[in-house]
C-alpha positions as a Markdown table, in Angstrom:
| # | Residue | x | y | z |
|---|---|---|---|---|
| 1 | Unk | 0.0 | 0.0 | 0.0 |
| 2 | Unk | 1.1 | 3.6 | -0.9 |
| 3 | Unk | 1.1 | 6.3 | 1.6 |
| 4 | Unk | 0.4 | 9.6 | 1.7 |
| 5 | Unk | 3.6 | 11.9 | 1.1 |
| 6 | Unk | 3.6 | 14.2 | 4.1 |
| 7 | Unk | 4.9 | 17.7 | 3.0 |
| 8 | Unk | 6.1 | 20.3 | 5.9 |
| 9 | Unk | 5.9 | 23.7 | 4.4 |
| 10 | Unk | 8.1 | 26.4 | 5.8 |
| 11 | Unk | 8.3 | 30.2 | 4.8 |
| 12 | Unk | 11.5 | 31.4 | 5.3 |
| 13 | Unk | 13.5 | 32.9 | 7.9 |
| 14 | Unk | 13.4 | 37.1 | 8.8 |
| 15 | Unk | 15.1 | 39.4 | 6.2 |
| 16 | Unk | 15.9 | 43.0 | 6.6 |
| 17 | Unk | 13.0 | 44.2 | 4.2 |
| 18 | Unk | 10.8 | 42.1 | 6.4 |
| 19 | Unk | 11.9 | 44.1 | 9.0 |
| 20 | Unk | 10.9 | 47.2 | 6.9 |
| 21 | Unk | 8.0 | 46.5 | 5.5 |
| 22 | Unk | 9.3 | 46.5 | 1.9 |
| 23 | Unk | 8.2 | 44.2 | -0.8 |
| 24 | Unk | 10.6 | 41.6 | -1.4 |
| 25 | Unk | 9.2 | 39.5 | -4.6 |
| 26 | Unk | 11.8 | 37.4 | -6.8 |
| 27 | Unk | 15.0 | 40.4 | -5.2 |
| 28 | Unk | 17.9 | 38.3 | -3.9 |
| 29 | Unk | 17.1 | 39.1 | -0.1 |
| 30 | Unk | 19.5 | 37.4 | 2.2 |
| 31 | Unk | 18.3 | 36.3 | 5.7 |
| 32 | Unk | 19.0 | 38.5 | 8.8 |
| 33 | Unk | 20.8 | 38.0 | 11.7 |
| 34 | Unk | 17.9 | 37.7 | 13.7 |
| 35 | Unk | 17.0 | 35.2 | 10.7 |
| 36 | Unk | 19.8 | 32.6 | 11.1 |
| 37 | Unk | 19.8 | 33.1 | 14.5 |
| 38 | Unk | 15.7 | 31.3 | 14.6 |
| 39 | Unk | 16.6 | 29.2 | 12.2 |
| 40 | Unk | 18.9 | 27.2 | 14.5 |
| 41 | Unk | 15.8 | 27.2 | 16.9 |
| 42 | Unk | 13.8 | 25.7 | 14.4 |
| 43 | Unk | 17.0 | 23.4 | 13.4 |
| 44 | Unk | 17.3 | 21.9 | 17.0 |
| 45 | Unk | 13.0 | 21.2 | 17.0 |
| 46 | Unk | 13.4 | 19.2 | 13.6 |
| 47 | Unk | 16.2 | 17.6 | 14.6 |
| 48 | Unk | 14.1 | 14.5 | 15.8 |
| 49 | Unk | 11.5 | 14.7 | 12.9 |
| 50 | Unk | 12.5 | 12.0 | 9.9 |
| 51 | Unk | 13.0 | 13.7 | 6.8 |
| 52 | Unk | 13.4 | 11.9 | 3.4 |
| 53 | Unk | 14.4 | 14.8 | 1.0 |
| 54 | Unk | 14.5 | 18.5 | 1.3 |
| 55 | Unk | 13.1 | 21.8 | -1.4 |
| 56 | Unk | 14.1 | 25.5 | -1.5 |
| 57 | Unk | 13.5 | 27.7 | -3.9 |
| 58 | Unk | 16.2 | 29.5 | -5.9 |
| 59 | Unk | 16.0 | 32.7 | -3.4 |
| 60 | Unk | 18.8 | 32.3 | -1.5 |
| 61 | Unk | 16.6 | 33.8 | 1.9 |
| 62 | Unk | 15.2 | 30.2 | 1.0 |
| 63 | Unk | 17.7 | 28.0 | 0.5 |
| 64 | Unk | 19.7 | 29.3 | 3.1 |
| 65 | Unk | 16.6 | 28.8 | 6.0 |
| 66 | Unk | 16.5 | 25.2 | 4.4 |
| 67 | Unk | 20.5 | 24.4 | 4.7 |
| 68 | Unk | 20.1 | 26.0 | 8.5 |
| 69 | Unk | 16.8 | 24.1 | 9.7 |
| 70 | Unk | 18.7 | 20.8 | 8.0 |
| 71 | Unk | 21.2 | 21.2 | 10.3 |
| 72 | Unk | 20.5 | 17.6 | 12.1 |
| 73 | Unk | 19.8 | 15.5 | 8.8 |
| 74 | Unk | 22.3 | 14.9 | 6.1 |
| 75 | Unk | 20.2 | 16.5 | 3.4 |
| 76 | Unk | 21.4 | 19.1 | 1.3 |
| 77 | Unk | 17.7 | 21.0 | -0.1 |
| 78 | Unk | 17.3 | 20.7 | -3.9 |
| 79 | Unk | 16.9 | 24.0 | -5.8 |
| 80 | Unk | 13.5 | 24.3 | -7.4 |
| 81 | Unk | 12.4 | 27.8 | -8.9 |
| 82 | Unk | 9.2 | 27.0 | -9.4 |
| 83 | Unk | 8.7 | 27.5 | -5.6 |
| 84 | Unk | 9.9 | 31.2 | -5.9 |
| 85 | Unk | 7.6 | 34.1 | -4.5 |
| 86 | Unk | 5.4 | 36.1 | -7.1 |
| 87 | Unk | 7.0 | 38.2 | -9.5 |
| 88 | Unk | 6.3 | 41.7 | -8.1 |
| 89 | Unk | 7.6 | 43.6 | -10.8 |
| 90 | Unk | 8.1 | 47.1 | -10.2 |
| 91 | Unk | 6.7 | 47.1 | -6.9 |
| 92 | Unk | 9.4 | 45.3 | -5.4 |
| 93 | Unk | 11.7 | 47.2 | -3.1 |
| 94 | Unk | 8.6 | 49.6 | -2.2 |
| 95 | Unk | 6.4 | 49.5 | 1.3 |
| 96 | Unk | 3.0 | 49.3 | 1.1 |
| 97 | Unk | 2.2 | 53.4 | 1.6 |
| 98 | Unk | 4.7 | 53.8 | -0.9 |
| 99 | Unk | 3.0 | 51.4 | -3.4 |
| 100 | Unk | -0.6 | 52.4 | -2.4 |
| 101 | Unk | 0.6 | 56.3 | -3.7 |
| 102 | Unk | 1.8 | 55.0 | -7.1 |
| 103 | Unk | -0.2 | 52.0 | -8.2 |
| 104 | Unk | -3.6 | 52.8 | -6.4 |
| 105 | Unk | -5.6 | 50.7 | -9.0 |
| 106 | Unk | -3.4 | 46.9 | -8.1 |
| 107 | Unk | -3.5 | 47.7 | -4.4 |
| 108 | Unk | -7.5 | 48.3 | -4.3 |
| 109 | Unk | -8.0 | 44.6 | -6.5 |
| 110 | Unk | -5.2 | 42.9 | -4.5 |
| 111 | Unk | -7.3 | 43.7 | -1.6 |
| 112 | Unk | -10.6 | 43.0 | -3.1 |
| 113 | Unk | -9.9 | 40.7 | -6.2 |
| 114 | Unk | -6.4 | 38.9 | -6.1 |
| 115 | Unk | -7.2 | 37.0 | -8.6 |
| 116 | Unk | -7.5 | 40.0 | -11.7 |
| 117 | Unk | -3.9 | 41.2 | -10.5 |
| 118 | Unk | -1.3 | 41.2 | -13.0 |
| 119 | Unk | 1.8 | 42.9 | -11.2 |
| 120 | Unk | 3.6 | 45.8 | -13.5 |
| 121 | Unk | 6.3 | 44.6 | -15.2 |
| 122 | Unk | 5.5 | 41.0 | -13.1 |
| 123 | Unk | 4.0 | 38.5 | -12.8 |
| 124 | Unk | 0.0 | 37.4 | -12.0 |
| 125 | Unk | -1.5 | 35.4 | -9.3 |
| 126 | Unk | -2.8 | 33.1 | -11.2 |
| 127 | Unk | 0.2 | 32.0 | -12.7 |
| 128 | Unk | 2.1 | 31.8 | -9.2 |
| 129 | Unk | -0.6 | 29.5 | -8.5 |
| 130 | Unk | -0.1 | 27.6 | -11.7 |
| 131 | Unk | 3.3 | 27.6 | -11.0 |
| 132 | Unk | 3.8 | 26.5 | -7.4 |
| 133 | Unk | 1.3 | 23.7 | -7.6 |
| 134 | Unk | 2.2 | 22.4 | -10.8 |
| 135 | Unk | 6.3 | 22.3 | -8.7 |
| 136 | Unk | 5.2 | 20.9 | -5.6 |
| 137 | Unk | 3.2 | 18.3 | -7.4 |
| 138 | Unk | 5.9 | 17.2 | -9.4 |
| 139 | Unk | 7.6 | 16.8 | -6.5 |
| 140 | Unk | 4.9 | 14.5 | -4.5 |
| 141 | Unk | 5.1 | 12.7 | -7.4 |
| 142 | Unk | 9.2 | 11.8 | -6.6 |
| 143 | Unk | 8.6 | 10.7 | -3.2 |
| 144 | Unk | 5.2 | 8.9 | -2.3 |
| 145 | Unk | 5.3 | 7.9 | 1.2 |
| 146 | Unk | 8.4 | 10.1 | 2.4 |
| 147 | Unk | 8.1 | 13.2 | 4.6 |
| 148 | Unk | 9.7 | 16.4 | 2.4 |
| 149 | Unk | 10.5 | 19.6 | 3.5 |
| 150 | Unk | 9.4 | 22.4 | 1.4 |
| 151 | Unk | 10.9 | 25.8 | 1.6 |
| 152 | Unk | 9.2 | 29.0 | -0.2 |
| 153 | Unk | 8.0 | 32.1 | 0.4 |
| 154 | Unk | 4.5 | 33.1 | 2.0 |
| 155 | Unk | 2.5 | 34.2 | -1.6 |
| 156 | Unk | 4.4 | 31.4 | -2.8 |
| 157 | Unk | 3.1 | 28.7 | -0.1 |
| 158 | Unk | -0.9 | 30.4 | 0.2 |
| 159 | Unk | -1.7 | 30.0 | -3.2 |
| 160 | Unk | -1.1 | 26.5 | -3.1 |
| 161 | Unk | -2.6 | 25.7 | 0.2 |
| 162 | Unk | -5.8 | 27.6 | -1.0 |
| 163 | Unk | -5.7 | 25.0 | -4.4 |
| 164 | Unk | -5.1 | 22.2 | -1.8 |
| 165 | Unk | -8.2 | 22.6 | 0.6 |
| 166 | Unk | -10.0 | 23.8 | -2.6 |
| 167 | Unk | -10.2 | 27.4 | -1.4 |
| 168 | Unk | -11.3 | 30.2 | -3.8 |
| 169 | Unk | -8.1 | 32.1 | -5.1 |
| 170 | Unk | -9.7 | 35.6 | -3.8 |
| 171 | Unk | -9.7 | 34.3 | -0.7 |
| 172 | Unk | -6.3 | 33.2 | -0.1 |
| 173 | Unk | -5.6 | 36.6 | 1.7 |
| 174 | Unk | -7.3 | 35.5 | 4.5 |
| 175 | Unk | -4.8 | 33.1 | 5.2 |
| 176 | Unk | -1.4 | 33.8 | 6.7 |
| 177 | Unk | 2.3 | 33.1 | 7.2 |
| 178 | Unk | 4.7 | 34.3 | 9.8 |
| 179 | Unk | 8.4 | 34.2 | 9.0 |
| 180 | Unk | 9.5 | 29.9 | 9.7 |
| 181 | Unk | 5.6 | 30.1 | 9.8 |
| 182 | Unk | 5.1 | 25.6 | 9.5 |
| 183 | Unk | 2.4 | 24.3 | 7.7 |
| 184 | Unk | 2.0 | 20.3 | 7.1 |
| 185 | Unk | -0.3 | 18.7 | 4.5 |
| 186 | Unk | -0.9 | 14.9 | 3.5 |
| 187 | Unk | -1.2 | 14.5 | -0.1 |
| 188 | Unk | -2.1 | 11.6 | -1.9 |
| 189 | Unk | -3.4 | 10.4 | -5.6 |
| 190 | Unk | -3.7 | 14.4 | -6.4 |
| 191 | Unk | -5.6 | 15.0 | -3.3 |
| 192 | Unk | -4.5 | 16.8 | -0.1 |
| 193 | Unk | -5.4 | 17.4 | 3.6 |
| 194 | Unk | -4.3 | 20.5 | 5.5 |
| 195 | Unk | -2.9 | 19.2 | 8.8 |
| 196 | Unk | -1.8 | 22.5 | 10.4 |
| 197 | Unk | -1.3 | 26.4 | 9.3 |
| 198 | Unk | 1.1 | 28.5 | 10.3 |
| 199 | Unk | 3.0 | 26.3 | 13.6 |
| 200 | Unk | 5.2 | 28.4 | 15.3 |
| 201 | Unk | 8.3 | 26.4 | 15.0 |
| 202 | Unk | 11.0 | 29.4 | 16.7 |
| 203 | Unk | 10.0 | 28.8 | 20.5 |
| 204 | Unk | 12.8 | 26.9 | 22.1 |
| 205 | Unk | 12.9 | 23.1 | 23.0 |
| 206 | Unk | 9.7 | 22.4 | 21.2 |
| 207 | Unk | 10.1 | 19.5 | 19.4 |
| 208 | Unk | 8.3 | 19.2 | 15.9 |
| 209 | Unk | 6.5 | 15.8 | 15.6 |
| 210 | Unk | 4.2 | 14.3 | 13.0 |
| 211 | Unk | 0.9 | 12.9 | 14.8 |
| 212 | Unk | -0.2 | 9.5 | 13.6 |
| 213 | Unk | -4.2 | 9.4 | 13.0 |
């Protein structure tokens, strides 16, 4: 019998521009210091968990937080750009008042109609959805049965936990990632069950464990 493929889907550690406010998008961000230093937190509460292969996207804020948090296992993440955030285009590097004063129109859908956003100069929702799910279920594809560690970015991870629990596109605002924000979903035959949203994984001597049902 083949079992489900248990995927643990981690945003990335703290940057600078998280810090600021600033939209980050597909720019190189590196991690903070405050950054590495939680993701040896959340490397010491995996340490236990069995993991069978490992994701990042090509950001390195990403694959850095995966090489960190895969301190414990001798995994080395795989590269995928597919899991990259959404193109922002030529909002990236602005805060939101700042983006709000020159792109009024995007701001008001992106509140109110996500889905009918194409970013200036980037790229749409739509096809970061398109894009993600299409990646990570490649992916499930490679390892039916193992436990994989997925590391992205929080636009990046929403849209495809929204196409997992069936969830309108416009709605996927309601939903939420904090920084090593930990989500876990079972996915099987092209079907998947949301286990848990947003775990804080950056409070000491917490050990991550995966419930049996």
């Amino acid at each position: 019998m083949t079992h489900s493929t248990r995927l643990l889907l981690l945003r990335h550690g703290p940057t600078e521009w998280n810090l600021t406010g600033r939209f980050q998008g597909q720019t190189d961000v590196s991690l903070s210091d405050e950054g590495r230093d939680l993701c040896k937190i959340v490397a010491q509460n995996l340490a236990d968990l069995p993991i069978d292969a490992a994701y990042a996207s090509k950001l390195s804020r990403s694959i850095e937080t995966a090489e960190r948090v895969l301190a414990h296992h001798q995994l080395e993440p795989i590269q995928e750009p597919g899991l990259s955030e959404l193109h922002l285009g030529a909002l990236e590097g602005s805060n939101r008042v700042e983006a709000e004063a020159k792109y009024p129109e995007i701001m008001h859908a992106w509140r109110n109609n996500p889905s009918l956003v194409q970013m200036p100069d980037g790229e749409s929702i739509v096809a970061l959805q398109e894009r993600v799910t299409g990646t990570i279920e490649q992916i499930v594809e490679r390892h039916p049965g193992q436990t994989v560690l997925i590391v992205s970015h929080v636009f990046a991870s929403l849209v495809y936990i929204a196409h997992a629990i069936r969830l309108p596109l416009d709605a996927f605002p309601h939903l939420w990632l904090d920084p090593l924000g930990l989500s876990r979903l079972d996915s099987f035959r092209g079907r998947a069950r949301l286990k848990s949203l947003n775990e804080r994984t950056t409070v000491p001597n917490t050990p991550i464990e995966w419930a049996v049902d």
